[in-house]
PARO-39084 format. One record per residue (C-alpha): residue in three letters; x, y, z. Coordinates in steps of 0.02 Angstrom, whole numbers, plus 32768, in hexadecimal, padded with zeros to 4 digits. Layout:
ALAXYZ...
//
This chain:
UNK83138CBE2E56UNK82F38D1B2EEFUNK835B8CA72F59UNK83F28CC02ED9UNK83EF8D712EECUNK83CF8D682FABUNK847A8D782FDDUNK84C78DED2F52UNK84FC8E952FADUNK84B88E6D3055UNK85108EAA30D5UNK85158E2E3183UNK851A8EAF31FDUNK84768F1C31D1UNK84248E9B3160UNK84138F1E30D5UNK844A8F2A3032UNK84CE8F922FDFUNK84D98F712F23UNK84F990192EEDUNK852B90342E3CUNK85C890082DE5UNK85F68F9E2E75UNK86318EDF2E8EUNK85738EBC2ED1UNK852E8F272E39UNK85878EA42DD2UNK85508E0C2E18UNK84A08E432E07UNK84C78E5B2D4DUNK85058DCD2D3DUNK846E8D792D8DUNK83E88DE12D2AUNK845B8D9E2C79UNK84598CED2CAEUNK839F8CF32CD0UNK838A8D422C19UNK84058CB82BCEUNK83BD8C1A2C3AUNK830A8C5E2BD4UNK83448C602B34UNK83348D1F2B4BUNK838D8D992ACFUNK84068DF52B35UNK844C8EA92B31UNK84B18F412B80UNK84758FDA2B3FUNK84EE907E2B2FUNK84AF90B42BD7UNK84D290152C35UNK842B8FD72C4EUNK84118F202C2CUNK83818ECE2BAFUNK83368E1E2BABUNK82C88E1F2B03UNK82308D9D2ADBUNK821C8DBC2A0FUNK82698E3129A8UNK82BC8EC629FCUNK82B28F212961UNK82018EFE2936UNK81C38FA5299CUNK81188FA82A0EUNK81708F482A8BUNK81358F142B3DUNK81BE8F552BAFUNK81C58F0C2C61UNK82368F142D00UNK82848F8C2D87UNK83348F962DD3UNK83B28F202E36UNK840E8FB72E94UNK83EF8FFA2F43UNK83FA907D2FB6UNK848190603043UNK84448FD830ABUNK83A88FC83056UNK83168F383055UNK83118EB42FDAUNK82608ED62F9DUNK82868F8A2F3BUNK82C18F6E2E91UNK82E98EB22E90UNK82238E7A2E94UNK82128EDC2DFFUNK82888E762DAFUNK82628DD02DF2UNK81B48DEB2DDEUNK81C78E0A2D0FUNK822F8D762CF9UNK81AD8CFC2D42UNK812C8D612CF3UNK81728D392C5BUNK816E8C7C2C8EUNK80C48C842CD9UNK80A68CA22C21UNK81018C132BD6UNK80BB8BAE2C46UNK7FF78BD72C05UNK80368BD52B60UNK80408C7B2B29UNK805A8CB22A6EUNK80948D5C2A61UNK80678DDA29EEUNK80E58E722A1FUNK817F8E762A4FUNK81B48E5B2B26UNK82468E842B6EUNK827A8E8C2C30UNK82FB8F0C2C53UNK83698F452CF0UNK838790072CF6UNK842F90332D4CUNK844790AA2DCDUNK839A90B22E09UNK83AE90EA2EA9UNK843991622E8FUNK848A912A2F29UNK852691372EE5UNK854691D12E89UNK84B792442EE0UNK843A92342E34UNK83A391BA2E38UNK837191532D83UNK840D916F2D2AUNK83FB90F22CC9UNK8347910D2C7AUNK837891EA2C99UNK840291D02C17UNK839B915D2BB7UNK831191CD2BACUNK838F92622B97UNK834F92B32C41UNK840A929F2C6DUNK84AB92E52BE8UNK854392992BD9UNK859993342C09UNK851E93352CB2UNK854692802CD3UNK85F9928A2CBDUNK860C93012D48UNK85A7928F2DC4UNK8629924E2E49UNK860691EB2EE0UNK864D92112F9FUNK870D91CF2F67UNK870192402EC2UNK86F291BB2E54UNK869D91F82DC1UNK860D919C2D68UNK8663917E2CCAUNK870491312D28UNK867F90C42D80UNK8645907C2CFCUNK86F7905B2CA0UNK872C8FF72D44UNK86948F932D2BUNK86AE8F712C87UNK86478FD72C29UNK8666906D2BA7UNK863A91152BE8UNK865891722B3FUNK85C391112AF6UNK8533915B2B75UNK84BF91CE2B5BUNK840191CC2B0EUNK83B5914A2ABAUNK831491702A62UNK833390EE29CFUNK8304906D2A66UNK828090CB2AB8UNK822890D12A20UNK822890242A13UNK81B890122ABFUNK80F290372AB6UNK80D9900F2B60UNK814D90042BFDUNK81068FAA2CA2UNK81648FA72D3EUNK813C8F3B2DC1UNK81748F7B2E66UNK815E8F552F35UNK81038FE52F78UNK814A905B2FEFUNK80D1908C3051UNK8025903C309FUNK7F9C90743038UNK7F6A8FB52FFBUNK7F828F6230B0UNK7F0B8FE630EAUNK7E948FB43053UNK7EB98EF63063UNK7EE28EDD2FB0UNK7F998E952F73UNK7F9A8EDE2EE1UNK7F8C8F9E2EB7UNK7F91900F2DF5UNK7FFA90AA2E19UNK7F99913C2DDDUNK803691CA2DE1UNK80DE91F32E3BUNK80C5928D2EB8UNK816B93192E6EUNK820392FE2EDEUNK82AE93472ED1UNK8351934F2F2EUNK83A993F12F7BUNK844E94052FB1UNK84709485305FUNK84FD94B8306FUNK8536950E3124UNK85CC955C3127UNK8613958A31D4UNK86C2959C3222UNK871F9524326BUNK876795323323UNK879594CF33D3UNK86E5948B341FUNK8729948434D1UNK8790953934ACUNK870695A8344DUNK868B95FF34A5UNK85C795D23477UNK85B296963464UNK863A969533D0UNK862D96013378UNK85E895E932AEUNK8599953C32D6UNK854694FA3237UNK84FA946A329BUNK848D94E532F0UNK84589526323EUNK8434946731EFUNK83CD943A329EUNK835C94CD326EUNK833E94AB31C9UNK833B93E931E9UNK82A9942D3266UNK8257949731F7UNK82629412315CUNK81E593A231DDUNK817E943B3208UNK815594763155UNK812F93D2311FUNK80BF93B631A5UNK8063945D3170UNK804A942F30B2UNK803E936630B9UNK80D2935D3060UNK816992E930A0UNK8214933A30B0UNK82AA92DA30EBUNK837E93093120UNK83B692623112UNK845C927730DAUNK84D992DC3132UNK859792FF3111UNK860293663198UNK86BB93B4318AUNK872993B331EDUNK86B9932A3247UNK871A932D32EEUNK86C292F53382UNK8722938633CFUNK86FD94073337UNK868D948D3310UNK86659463325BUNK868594C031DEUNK861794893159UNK8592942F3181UNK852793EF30E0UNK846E93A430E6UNK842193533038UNK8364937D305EUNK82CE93052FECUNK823193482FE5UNK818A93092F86UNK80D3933F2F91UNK803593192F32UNK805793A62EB1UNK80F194272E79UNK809994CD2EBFUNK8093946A2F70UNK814C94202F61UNK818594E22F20UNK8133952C2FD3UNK817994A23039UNK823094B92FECUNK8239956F2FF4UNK81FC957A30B7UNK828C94FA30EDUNK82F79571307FUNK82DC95FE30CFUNK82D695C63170UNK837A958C3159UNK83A19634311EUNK8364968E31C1UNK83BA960C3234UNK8457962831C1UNK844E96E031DEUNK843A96BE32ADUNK84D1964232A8UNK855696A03239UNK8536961A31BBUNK8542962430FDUNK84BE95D430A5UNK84C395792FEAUNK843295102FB3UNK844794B12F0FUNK83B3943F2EC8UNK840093AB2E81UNK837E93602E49UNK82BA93752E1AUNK8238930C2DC8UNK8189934C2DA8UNK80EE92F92DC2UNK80E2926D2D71UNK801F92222D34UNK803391782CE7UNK7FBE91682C32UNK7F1C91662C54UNK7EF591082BC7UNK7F84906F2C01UNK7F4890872CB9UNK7E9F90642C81UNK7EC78FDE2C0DUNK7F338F7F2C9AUNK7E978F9F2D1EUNK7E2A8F3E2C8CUNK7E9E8EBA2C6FUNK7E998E972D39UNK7DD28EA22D4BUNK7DC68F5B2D7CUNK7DD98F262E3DUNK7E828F5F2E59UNK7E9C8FFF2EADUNK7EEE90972E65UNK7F6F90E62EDAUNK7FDA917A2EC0UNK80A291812F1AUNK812091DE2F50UNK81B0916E2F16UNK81FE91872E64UNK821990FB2DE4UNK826490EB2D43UNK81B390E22D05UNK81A1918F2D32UNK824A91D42CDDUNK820191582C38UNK815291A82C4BUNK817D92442BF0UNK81C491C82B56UNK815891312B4FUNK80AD91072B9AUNK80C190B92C48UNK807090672CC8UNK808F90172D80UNK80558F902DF0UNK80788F972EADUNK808A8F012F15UNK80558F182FCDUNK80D58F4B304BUNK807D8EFF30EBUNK80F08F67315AUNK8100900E30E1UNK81C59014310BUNK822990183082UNK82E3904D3061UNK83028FE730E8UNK832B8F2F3123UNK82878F2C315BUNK822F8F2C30BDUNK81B78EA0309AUNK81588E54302AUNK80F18DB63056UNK810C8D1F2FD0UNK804C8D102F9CUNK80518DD12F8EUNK80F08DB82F14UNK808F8D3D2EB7UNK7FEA8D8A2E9CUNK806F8E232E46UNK80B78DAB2DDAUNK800E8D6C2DA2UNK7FCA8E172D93UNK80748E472D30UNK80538DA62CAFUNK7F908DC42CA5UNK7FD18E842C5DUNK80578E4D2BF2UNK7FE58DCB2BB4UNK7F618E402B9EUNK7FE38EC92B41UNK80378E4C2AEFUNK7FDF8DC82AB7UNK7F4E8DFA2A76
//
């Protein structure tokens, strides 16, 4: 499995991935995930929001045992972050087939679309609409950087826009969602273990700075009367790092769009998409609204006019106690409890269905890059720490 999906999106001059959603390498790796459903005798489905279900047992029985991640990436992205997820349920699900397994709920592996949001600016927009965190109205005005709106996306794929939107008839069927993912970070290569429980999501969100400046001749304009929004994004790109550092938070610019974008242009807009997550809201809420108004002070210095938009927020998320525990029981209370900074589609279920998460060492702690790694016993011991829970939830 991981071999077939080795090559889909990869791109040969970075290595990385780029299987963004609603694309031709989107497609092939739904393809891939419906063959691997149809090859196991798997029920397969689309649901109204575009995320795909392979079902073990009656979908419509209820109580089911809900597995499985995402197949998209960020641009130029590693193969680990998502896919393993994936992978990892469907040979979970043989694992169990292969000890004989007789199931007493319901399974299902899914893949949520649009995980990432590296498309259309908006991460989990799959399991958001799903879990009706995300309107129809809100995701038809998503658009990615050519203006190509979400909805048209999803026509040109091949899929019916008009039909998306929540879908609580199917979360209602799940009593327990599991996702298995790579983690991003190093927390079990310091401990030594290769598996890890994830205990909660730290809150995260995504602002939009705008700095509006004026446009003139770089080699013509004197430095004395120039409206250079660069100078304002530096500073705040600065201060981002500074008041992280302060709280022990994390706070990142990593995207950055410039007009006119001449090398021989002062810019007239210059606009920064700033992600920020700490252990708890009250921290994320001081780091957010230092950068802020730094920005606005350097604004005020530069002749710059300032607009910050938050695009996105997610509040802390802590996983069910009662499924954490159970899955910590099931693996012989030795596997440590971790919390993260990253989100998940767990997280965006959490607040409909009880969920839970199992981290597979990262011996390197890069991720969203080509350089993410997983080693293959590592991989393994997840997928027999994913079957030993779904046995454990489902079979009993």
């Amino acid at each position: 499995m991981w071999a077939e999906l080795a090559t889909v999106g990869r791109q040969a001059e970075t290595k990385g991935y780029r299987r963004h959603a609603w694309t031709g390498a989107d497609a092939d790796c739904r393809t891939w995930f419906q063959e691997q459903a149809e090859a196991r005798g798997l029920a397969y489905e689309t649901d109204r929001n575009g995320n795909q279900w392979a079902w073990h047992g009656d979908p419509e029985a209820g109580n089911a045992v809900v597995t499985g991640s995402h197949l998209d990436s960020v641009p130029d992205g590693g193969a680990f972050d998502g896919p393993l997820g994936v992978v990892s349920s469907f040979a979970a699900l043989d694992e169990l087939r292969r000890r004989g397994a007789e199931f007493t709920r319901p399974v299902a592996v899914t893949n949520f679309g649009d995980e990432e949001g590296a498309r259309f600016g908006l991460a989990c927009v799959g399991s958001r609409l799903s879990a009706g965190q995300l309107t129809r109205e809100k995701a038809y005005e998503l658009r990615d950087g050519d203006g190509v709106s979400l909805p048209e996306a999803m026509e040109a794929a091949g899929y019916d826009p008009g039909t998306i939107g929540p879908d609580p008839e199917r979360l209602a069927r799940i009593g327990a969602f599991v996702e298995l993912h790579v983690e991003q970070g190093r927390a079990l290569d310091l401990s030594g273990d290769a598996v890890g429980i994830a205990s909660a999501i730290w809150p995260h969100g995504r602002w939009r700075f705008d700095f509006h400046g004026e446009a003139n001749h770089a080699g013509t304009t004197r430095l004395v009367d120039r409206r250079d929004p660069m100078l304002t994004y530096a500073e705040t790109v600065l201060a981002a790092r500074r008041e992280a550092e302060l709280a022990g938070a994390v706070a990142t610019f990593g995207k950055i769009s410039v007009e006119p974008n001449g090398v021989n242009a002062i810019p007239s807009l210059v606009r920064g998409w700033l992600d920020s997550r700490a252990a708890d809201q009250a921290t994320l809420g001081t780091v957010v609204a230092a950068v802020e108004q730094a920005a606005k002070e350097r604004a005020r210095r530069d002749g710059v006019d300032l607009t910050v938009v938050r695009e996105s927020f997610t509040p802390v998320v802590e996983f069910e106690h009662a499924l954490r525990d159970e899955l910590n029981r099931i693996l012989g209370g030795r596997v440590p409890v971790l919390g993260t900074g990253a989100g998940h589609d767990a997280g965006i279920l959490s607040g409909s269905v009880p969920t839970a998460m199992l981290f597979v060492r990262n011996p390197t702690g890069v991720s969203h890059s080509p350089a993410e790694f997983a080693a293959e016993d590592d991989c393994v011991a997840g997928v027999l720490a994913l079957a030993d829970v779904l046995e454990g939830l489902a079979c009993r």
